[in-house]
C-alpha positions as CSV (number, residue, x, y, z in Angstrom):
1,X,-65.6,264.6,-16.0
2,X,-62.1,265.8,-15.3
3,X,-63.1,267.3,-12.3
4,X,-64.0,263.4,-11.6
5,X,-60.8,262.0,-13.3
6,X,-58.7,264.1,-10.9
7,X,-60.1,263.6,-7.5
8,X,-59.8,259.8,-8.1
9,X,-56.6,259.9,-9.3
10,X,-55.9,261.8,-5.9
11,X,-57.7,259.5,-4.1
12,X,-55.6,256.4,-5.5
13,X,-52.1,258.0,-5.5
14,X,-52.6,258.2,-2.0
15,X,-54.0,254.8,-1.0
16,X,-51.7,253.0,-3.4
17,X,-48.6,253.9,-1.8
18,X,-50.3,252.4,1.6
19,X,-51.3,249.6,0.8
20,X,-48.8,248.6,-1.8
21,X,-45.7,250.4,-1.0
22,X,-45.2,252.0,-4.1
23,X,-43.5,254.9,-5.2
24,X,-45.0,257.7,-6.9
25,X,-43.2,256.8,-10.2
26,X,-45.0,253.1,-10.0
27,X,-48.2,254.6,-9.4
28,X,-48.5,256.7,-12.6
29,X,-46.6,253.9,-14.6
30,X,-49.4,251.8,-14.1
31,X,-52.4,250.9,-16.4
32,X,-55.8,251.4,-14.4
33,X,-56.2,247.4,-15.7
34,X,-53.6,246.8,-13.6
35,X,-54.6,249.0,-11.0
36,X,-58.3,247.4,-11.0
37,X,-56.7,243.8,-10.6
38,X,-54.7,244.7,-7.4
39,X,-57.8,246.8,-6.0
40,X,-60.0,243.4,-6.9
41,X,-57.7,241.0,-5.7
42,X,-57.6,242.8,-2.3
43,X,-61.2,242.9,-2.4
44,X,-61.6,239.5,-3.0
45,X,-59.3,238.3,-0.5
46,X,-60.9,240.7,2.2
47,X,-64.4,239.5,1.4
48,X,-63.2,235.4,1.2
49,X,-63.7,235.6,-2.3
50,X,-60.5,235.4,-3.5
51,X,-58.8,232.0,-3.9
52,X,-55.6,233.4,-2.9
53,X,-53.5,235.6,-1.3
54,X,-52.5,239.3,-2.2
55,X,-48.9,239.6,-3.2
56,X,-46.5,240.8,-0.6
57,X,-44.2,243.7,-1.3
58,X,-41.5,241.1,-1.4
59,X,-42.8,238.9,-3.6
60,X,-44.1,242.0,-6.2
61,X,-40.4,243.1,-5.9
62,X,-38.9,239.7,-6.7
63,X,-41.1,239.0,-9.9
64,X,-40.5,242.7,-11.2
65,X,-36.9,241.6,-11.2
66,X,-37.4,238.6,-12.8
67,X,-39.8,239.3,-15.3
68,X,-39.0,243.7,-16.1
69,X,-40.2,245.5,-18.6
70,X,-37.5,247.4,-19.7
């Protein structure tokens, strides 16, 4: 299981900073719940599924700033 744990963890903290443009610090900060809704709301919007669009980076940064979490 760990063997598991850790080559997907790998797997993600390399795509994540790709395709989201986060740092490593955001990356491991982040709850695989919120991890799974990015993943799925790229998903969605690749397959047509999705009733709207991904967040851009700028966007993500704007509501960080307006709604942090101290």
């Amino acid at each position: 299981m760990a063997n598991i744990f850790g080559a997907s963890a790998e797997h993600l903290a390399g795509l994540v900073p790709l395709l989201l443009g986060w740092t490593p610090d955001q990356f491991w900060c982040a709850t695989p719940e919120e991890l799974t809704g990015l993943f799925r709301s790229l998903e969605d919007h690749e397959t047509g599924l999705g009733s709207s669009l991904p967040l851009d980076h700028s966007t993500f940064e704007q509501l960080k700033e307006a709604f942090p979490d101290g």
